[in-house]
C-alpha positions as CSV (number, residue, x, y, z in Angstrom):
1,X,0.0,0.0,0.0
2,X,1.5,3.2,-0.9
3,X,0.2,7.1,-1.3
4,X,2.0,11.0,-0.7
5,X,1.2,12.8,2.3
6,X,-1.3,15.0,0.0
7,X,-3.2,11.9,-1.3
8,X,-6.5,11.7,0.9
9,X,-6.9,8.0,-0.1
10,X,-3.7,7.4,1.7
11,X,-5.2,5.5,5.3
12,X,-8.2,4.4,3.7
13,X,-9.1,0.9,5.7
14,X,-6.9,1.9,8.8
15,X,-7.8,2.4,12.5
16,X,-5.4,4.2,14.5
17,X,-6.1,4.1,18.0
18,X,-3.5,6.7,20.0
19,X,-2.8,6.3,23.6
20,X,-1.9,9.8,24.4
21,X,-1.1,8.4,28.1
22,X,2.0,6.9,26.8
23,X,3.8,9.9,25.0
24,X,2.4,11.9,27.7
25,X,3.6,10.6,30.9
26,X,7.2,10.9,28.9
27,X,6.8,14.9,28.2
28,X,6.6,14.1,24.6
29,X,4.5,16.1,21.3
30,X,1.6,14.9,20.4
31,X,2.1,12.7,17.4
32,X,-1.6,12.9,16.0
33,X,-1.7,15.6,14.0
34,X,1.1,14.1,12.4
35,X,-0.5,10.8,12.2
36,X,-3.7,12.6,10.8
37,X,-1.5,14.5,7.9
38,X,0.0,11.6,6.9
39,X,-3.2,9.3,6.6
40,X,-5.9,12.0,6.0
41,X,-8.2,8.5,5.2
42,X,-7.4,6.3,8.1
43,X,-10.1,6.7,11.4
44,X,-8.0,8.2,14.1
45,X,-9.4,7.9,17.6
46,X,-7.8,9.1,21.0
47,X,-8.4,6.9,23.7
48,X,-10.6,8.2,26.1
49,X,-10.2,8.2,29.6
50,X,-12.6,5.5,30.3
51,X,-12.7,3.4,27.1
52,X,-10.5,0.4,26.4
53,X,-8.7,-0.6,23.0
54,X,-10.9,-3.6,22.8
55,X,-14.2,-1.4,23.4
56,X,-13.0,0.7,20.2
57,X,-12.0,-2.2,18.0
58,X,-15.1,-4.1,19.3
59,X,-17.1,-1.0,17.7
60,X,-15.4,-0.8,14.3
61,X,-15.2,-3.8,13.5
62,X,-18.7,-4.4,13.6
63,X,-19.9,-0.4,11.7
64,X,-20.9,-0.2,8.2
65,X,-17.4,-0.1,6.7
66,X,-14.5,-2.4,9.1
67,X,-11.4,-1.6,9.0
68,X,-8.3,-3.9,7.2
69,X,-5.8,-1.9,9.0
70,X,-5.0,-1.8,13.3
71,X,-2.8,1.1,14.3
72,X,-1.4,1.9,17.5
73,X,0.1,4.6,18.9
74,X,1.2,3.7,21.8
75,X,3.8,2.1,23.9
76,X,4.7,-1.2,24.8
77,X,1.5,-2.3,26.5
78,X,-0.9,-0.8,24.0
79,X,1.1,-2.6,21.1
80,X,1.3,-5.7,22.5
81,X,-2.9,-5.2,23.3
82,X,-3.6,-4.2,19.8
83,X,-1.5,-7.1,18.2
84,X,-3.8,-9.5,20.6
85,X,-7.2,-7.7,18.9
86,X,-5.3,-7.6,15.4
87,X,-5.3,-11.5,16.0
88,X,-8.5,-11.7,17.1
89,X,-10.3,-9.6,14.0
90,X,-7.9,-10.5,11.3
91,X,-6.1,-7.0,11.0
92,X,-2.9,-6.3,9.8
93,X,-0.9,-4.6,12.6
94,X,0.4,-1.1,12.4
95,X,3.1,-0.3,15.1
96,X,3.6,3.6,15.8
97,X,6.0,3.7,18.6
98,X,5.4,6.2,21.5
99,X,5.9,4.6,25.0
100,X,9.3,4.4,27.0
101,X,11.2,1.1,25.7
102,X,9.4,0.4,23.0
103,X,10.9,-3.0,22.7
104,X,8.9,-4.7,19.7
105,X,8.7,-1.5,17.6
106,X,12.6,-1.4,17.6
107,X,12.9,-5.6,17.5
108,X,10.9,-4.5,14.2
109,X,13.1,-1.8,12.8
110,X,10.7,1.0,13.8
111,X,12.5,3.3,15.8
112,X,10.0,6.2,16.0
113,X,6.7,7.1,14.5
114,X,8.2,8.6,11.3
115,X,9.3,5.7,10.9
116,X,6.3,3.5,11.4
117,X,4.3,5.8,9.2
118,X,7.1,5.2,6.5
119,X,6.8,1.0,6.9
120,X,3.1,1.9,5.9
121,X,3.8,4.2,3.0
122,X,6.2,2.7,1.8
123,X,7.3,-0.6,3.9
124,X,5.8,-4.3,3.1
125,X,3.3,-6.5,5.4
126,X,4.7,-9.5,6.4
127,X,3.8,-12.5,9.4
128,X,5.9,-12.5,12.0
129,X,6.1,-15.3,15.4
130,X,4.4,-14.5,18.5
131,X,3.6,-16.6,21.3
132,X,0.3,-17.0,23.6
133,X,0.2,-17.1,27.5
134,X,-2.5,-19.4,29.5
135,X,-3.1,-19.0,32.8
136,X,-5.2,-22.6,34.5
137,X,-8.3,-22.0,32.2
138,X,-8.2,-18.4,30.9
139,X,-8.0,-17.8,26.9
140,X,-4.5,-16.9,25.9
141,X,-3.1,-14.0,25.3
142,X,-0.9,-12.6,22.6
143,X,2.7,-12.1,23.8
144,X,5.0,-10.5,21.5
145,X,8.1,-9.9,23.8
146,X,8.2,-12.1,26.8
147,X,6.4,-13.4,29.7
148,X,7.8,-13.8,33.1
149,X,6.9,-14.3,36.6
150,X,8.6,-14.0,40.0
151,X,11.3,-10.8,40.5
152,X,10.4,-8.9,37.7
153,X,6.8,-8.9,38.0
154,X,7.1,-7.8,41.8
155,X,9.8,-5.4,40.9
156,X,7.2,-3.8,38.2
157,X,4.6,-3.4,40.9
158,X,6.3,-1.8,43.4
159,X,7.8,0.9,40.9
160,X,3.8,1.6,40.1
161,X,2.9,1.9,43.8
162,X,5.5,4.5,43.3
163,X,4.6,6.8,40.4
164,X,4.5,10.2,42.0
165,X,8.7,9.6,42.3
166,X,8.7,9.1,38.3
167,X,9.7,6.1,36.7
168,X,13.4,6.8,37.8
169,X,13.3,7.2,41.4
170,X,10.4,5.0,41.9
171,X,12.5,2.1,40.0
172,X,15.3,3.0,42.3
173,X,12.7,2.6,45.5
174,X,11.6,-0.5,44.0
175,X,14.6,-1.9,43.6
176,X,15.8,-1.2,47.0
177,X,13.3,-2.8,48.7
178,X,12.7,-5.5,46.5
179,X,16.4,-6.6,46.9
180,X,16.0,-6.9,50.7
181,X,12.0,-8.4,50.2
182,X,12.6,-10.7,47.0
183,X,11.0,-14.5,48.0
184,X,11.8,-17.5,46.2
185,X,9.1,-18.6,43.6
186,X,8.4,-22.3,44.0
187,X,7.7,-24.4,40.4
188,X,6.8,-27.6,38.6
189,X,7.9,-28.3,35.2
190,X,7.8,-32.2,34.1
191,X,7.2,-33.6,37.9
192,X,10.5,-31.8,38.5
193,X,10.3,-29.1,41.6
194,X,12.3,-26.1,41.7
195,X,12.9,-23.4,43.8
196,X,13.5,-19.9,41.5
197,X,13.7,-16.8,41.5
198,X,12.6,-15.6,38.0
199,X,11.4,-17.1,35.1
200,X,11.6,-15.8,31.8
201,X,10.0,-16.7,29.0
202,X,10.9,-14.8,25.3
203,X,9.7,-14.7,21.5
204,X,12.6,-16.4,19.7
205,X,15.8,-17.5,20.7
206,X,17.6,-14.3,22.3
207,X,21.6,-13.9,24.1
208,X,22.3,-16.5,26.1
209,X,24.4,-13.5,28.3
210,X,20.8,-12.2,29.2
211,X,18.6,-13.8,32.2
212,X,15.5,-10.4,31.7
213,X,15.1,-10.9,27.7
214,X,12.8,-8.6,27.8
215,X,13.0,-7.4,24.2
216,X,13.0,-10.4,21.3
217,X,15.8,-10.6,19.2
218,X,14.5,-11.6,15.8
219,X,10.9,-11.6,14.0
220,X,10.4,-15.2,12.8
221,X,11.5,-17.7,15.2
222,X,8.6,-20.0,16.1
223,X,10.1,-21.1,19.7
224,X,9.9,-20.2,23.5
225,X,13.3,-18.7,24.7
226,X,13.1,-19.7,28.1
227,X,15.4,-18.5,31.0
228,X,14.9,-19.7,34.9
229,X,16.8,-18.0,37.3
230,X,17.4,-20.8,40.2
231,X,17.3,-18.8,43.6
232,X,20.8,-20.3,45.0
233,X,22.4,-17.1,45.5
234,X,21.5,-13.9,47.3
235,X,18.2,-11.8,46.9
236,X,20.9,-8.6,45.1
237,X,21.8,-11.1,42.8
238,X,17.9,-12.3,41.4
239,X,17.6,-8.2,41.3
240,X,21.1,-7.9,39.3
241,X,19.7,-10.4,37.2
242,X,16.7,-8.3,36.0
243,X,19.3,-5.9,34.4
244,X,18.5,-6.2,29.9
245,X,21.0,-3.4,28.8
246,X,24.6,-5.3,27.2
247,X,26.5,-2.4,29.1
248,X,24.8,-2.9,32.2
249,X,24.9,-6.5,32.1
250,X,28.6,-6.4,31.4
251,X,29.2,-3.5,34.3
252,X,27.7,-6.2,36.8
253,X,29.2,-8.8,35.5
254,X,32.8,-6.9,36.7
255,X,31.6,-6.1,39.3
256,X,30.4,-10.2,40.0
257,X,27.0,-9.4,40.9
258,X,24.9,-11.3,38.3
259,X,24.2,-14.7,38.9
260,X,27.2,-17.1,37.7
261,X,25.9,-19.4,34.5
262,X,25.3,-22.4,36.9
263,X,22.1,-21.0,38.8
264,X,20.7,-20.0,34.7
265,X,18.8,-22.8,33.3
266,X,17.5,-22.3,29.7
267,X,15.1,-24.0,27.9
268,X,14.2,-23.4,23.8
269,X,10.9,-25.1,22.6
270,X,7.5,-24.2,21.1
271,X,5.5,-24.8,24.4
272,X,6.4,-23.9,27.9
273,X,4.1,-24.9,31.1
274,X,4.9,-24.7,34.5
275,X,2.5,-24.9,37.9
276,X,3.3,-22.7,40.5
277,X,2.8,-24.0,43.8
278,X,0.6,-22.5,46.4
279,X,2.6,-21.1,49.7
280,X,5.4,-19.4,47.5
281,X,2.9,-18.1,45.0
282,X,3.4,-14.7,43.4
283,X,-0.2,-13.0,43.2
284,X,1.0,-11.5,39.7
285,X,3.1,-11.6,36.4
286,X,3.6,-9.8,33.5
287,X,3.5,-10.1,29.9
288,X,4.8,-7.3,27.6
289,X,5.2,-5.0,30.7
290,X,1.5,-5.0,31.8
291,X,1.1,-6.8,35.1
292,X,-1.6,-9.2,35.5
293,X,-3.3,-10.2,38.8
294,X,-4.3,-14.3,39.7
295,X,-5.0,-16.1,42.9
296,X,-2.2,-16.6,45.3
297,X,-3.4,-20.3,45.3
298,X,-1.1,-21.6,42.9
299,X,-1.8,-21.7,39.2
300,X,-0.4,-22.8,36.0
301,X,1.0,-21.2,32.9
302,X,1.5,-22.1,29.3
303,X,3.8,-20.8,26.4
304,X,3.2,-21.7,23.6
305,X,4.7,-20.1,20.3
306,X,3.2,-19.0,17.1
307,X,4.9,-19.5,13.8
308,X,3.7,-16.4,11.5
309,X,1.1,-15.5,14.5
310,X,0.9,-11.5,13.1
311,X,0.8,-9.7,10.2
312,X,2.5,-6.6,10.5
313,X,4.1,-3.7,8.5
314,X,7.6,-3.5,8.8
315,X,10.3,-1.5,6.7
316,X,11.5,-2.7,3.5
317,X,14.0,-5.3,4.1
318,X,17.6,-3.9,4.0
319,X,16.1,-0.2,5.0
């Protein structure tokens, strides 16, 4: 699909749902009028305050004339929701990036909004792995990042409980007390127990130097890059582990903080499923960055990945 700026056809068939709370909470300019000049025949809706992506797809899917097209502009939560509903209604995907790490957008080659809007001008659709997440009997969800439970999760929640500090000094807070609070996360996987402190569980095979592979490192690998984080060292450590930036990781590693390679089990397959016992249980977890909330009970969980899951526009290949 391809059209100028000035052509009004250009957007016909798209939805773009924007999330203003993303770019907001970041200071950032709002990208709509942009995203309305460059697609004057796309549907652009803001978010309200009290409507949900699926309540909006819901609605225009089922109007006079559907749309072919999902965009999002958003960050890493709203992309990862809209991919779920592109699934869900057949829609190709249209990723414009606006959140803090923005990990698929730049997995996919789209550093910025320009440069989503470019991938649909100009770019080419193409289907890309994800993977789903089941909790005991809930439908699955679309992951296309990583799922994990245990530190991470709990780190994530205590940042939130934190927000008037900004994401900074709240993480820093968090962090703090989650290295003196961090519990051991008790698991079964194939009638084998283990005690852990994380569990990671990517899109595609990732570096094997990273435990928190929180941002996938290719498009079309139809596997499950799992990492479990045994808890045989000390509670700094299973927060030292969390760390996902290659300088960071290689500062702690000087410095002989992050776990050694013998507490690190990893496991690559299409499917995933674990039971986490009751006792130890975390109340939440987190796919994508957005925590979800289950029974402290126990439950189980099941990854399982999607060979060409998504259709998606991404730049032209060697762009």
């Amino acid at each position: 699909m391809s059209g100028s700026p000035s052509d009004t056809s250009t957007g016909s068939g798209v939805l773009v749902i924007a999330n203003s709370r993303s770019g907001a909470s970041l200071g950032r300019p709002d990208r709509v009028p942009d995203v309305r000049r460059r697609m004057p025949g796309a549907t652009v809706r803001e978010l309200g305050e009290n409507e949900t992506l699926d309540d909006v797809v819901a609605a225009a899917v089922a109007g006079d004339q559907p749309p072919q097209v999902l965009g999002i502009l958003g960050g890493d939560g709203s992309v990862s929701r809209a991919a779920h509903l592109a699934r869900a209604h057949d829609l190709t995907l249209l990723v414009l990036p606006n959140g803090t790490f923005n990990h698929f957008a730049r997995s996919a080659g789209i550093e910025d909004v320009d440069a989503g809007l470019d991938a649909y001008t100009t770019g080419e659709v193409r289907a890309v792995a994800v993977a789903e997440v089941s909790v005991d009997d809930g439908d699955p969800i679309t992951v296309l990042n990583a799922v994990s439970l245990g530190a991470y999760p709990e780190f994530l929640a205590e940042r939130e409980r934190r927000t008037s500090l900004g994401k900074w000094w709240g993480g820093a807070v968090a962090a703090w007390r989650e290295m003196h609070g961090a519990h051991a996360v008790d698991i079964v996987r194939g009638g084998k127990r283990a005690s852990v402190w994380s569990v990671f569980a990517g899109v595609g095979r990732n570096d094997p130097d990273h435990i928190a592979t929180m941002q996938r490192a290719t498009l079309d690998d139809p596997v499950v890059d799992v990492r479990v984080h045994h808890a045989r060292g000390s509670r700094a450590r299973a927060m030292a582990s969390l760390a996902f930036g290659k300088n960071t990781v290689r500062v702690l590693r000087a410095l002989r903080v992050m776990p050694p390679a013998s507490d690190i089990e990893r496991i690559i397959d299409e499917d995933f499923d674990i039971v986490v016992q009751p006792g130890s249980a975390p109340d939440i977890w987190v796919h994508d960055g957005e925590l979800e909330k289950v029974g402290a009970d126990g439950f189980r969980m099941r990854v399982r990945a999607v060979a060409q899951g998504l259709r998606v526009y991404l730049p032209q290949r060697g762009v």
